[in-house]
N, C-alpha and C positions, 0 to 999 in steps of 0.2 A: 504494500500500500504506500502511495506517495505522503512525505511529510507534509503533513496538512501548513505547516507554516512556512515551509518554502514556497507552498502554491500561493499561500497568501500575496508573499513578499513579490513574484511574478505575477500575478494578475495586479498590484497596485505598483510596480514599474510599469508594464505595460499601459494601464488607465495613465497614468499620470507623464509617463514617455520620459522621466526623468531619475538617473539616481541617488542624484540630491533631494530630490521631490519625495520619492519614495520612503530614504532614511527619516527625514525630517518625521514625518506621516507616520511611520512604526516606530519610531524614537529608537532606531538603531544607525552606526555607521554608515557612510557610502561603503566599506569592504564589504562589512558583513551583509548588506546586501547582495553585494557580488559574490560574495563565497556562498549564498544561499542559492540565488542563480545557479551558479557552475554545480551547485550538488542536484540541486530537482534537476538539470541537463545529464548528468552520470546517472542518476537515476533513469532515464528515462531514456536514453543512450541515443542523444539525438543534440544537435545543436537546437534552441528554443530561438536565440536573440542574434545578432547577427552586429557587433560591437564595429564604430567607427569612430575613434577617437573618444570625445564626450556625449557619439549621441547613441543609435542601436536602428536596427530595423526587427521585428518580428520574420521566424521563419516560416513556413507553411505546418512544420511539428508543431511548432510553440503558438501557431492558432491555434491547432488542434489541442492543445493542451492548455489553454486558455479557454477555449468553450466549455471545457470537459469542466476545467473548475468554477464557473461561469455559472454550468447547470450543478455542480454539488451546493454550491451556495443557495440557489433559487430551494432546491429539494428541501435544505437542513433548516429554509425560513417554513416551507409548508411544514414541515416537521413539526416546528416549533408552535403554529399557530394552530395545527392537531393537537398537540397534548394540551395548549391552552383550550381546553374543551370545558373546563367548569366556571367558565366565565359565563356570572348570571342573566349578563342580556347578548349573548352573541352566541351563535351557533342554530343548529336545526334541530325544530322540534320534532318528530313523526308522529302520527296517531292514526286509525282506522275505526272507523265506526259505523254504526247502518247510514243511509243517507238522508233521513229525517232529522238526525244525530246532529250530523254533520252540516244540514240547515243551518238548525237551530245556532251550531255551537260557531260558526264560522265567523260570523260579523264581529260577535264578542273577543276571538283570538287574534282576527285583524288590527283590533282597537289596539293592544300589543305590542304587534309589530309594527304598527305607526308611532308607539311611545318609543319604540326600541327599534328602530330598522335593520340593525345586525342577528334579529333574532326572524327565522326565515320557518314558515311554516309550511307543512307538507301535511295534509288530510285526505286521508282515502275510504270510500266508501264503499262497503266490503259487509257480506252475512258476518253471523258470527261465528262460523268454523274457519272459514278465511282468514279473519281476525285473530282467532287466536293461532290460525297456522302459521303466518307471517310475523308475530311477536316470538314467537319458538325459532326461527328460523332468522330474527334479525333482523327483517325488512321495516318491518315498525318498531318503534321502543314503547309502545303501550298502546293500547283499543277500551274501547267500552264496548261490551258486550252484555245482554239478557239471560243468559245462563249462567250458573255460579261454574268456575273455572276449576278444572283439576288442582286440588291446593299442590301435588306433587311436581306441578308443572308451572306454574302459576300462584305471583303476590297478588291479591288484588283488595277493594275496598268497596265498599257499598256507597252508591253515589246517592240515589234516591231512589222516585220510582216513575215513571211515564203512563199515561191513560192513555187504553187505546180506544180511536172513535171509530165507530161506520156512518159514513158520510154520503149525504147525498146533495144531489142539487137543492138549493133554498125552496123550487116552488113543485117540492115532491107532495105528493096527496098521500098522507100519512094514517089518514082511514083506514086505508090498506093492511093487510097483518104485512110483518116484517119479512116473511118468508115470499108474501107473493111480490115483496116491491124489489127483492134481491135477485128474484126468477125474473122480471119483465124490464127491470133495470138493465143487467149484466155489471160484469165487472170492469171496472179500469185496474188492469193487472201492473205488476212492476215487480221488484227482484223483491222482497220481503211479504208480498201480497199476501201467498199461500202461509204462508207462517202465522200473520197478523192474524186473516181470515177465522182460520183454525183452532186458532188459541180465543178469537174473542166469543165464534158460536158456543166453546166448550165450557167457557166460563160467567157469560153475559145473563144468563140466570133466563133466559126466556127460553120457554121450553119449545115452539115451534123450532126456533132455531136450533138446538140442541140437536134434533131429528132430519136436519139439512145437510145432505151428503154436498159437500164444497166441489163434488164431482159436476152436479146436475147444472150447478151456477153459472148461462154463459159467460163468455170474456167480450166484451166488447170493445177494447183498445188495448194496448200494451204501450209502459212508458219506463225506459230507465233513468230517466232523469229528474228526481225527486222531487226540483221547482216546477216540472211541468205535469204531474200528477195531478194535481186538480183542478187545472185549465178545461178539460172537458166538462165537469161537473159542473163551472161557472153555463154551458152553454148548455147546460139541461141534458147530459149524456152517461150514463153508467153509476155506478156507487164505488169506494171504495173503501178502506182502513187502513190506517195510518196515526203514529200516534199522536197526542196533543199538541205537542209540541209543533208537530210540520205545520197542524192547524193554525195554530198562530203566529208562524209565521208564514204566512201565504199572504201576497196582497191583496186579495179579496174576501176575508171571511166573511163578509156579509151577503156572498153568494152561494153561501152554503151553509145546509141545514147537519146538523150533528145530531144523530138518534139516543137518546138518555136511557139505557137499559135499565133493568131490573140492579143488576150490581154491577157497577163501574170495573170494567177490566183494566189491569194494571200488570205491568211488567217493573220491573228491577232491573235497573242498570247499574254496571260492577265496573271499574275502572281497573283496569289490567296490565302488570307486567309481567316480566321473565323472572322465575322464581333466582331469588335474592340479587339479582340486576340495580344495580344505586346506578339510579337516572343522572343526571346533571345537573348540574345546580340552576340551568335557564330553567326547567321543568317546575321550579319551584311557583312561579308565577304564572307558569301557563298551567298548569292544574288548581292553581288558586280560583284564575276566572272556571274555570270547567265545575268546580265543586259551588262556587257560588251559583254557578245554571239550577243547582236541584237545590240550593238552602233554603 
C-alpha cells in the first residue's frame, strides 16, 4: 500500500505547482518534500514529476497517480459523512406502510423535512407481509403494520388504532338493507380492499352482512392509487372500505356518505422494526410526529 502521506505531499505539489508552496502548506522543508516525492516515485517504480530547474512538469504515471489519490480522498470524505449517520437532522429516513397510512402520514413528515432539509424521506406503500418482509431484509428501517409482529423477529410498539369505514357515494338511498346496496353498488377494489372488506363484514356486528360471501360482490373499478380511490364514489359509482383516516383526508368528504355499523371496526397499528436494530438518532423526530398521528 502506498504511504498515505507521501501521496498527500504529491497531490498538494502538484495543486499548488510549487515546492516552496507545498513545504510552507505541510509545514515541512522544500527537501523533505522532495525526499517524499523520490520515495512515493521508488514506490511506484515510475518517474511521477519531471524536475527542470525550480519548476517540474507532471508525467503521464504521476497523472495517473494523482487521480488514483484524487478519488481515495473523495471515497475517505463519503466514508466519513456515512458513519456520521446519527446526526439528528441529516440522513434518510425509510418506512412502509398500507397506503391510507401513508396518506395520512405524508404531509405531516414533509412538514420535517422542510424544518430540516438534510433529513430526506423515503415512504413506501406496501401490504403488511411486504412490510415486514422488506424490514427483515433491510430495505426499510421500520413499517407500521395491522398484525402484531413475530416478537422473535420483530421490536415493535403499539401506535393506536384506525376505524375502518364502508363508504359510499353521499346520495346513496340507505332504505336499502346493506347487503343489497353492496350487491347493486359493486366494489371500487384496490391493493388492501379484500382484506379491509373481510375483516369489516366479520366484525361490523350486522348480521346480513356477516352471511355475505365477499365472492358474490361485483368489482366495478380497480385503483392502486390511494388518493384516487374515492374519486369515483364523489361521481355516484361503486362503494368501498378504507380506513378513517384516508376519509379524512380526501378533499371531498362531503361527497361521501360513511355507513355507522352496529360496532365500529377497528384495526391496530404496530410500528415496527428489526428485532434489537437502534435506529438513528434523525428517527427520533420522525417517529415523534408519526406517534402524535394516533395521540
Amino acid at each position: 500500500m502506498l504511504n498515505p502521506v507521501w501521496l498527500e505531499t504529491f497531490i498538494t505539489l502538484v495543486d499548488t505547482g510549487h515546492f516552496t508552496q507545498t513545504a510552507e502548506k505541510l509545514f515541512m522543508t522544500q527537501p523533505g518534500v522532495s525526499q517524499h516525492v523520490q520515495k512515493l516515485e521508488a514506490a511506484c517504480g515510475h518517474t511521477l514529476i519531471k524536475r527542470d530547474k525550480k519548476s517540474f512538469t507532471i508525467t503521464e504515471q504521476g497523472q495517473l497517480v494523482y487521480q488514483y489519490t484524487k478519488g481515495l480522498l473523495r471515497d475517505e470524505k463519503v466514508l466519513f459523512e456515512q458513519l456520521n449517520f446519527d446526526d439528528p437532522v441529516s440522513g434518510k429516513c425509510s418506512m412502509a406502510c398500507s397506503g391510507s397510512v401513508a396518506l395520512m402520514l405524508f404531509p405531516r413528515l414533509l412538514k420535517l423535512q422542510n424544518l430540516y432539509p438534510n433529513i430526506h424521506i423515503n415512504l413506501k406503500a406496501a401490504p403488511n407481509h411486504q412490510i415486514l418482509s422488506d424490514i427483515k431484509s433491510g430495505n426499510v428501517d421500520q413499517g407500521i403494520v395491522t398484525d402484531k409482529p413475530n416478537e422473535s423477529f420483530f421490536d415493535f410498539e403499539e401506535l393506536g388504532q384506525d376505524e375502518l369505514c364502508l363508504i359510499f357515494p353521499v346520495d346513496t338511498d340507505v332504505s336499502k338493507s346493506w347487503k343489497q346496496l353492496l350487491l347493486e353498488l359493486g366494489l371500487i377494489s384496490h391493493p388492501d380492499a379484500e382484506h379491509y372488506l373481510s375483516l369489516y363484514l366479520k366484525k361490523c356486528e350486522e348480521q346480513e352482512l356477516k352471511l355475505l360471501n365477499i365472492n358474490e360482490i361485483p368489482i366495478v373499478g380497480s385503483i392502486n392509487q390511494i388518493s384516487q380511490i374515492l374519486e369515483p364514489l364523489t361521481q355516484g359509482i361503486g362503494f368501498t372500505v378504507l380506513p378513517k383516516s384516508a376519509v379524512d383526508s380526501f378533499h371531498s368528504p362531503g361527497r361521501l356518505k360513511v355507513m355507522q355499523p352496529k360496532l365500529p371496526v377497528k384495526e391496530t397499528l404496530f410500528l415496527v422494526r428489526k428485532k434489537n436494530r437502534t435506529l438513528p438518532a434523525r428517527y427520533d423526530a420522525f417517529n415523534s410526529i408519526i406517534r402524535q398521528a394516533w395521540a
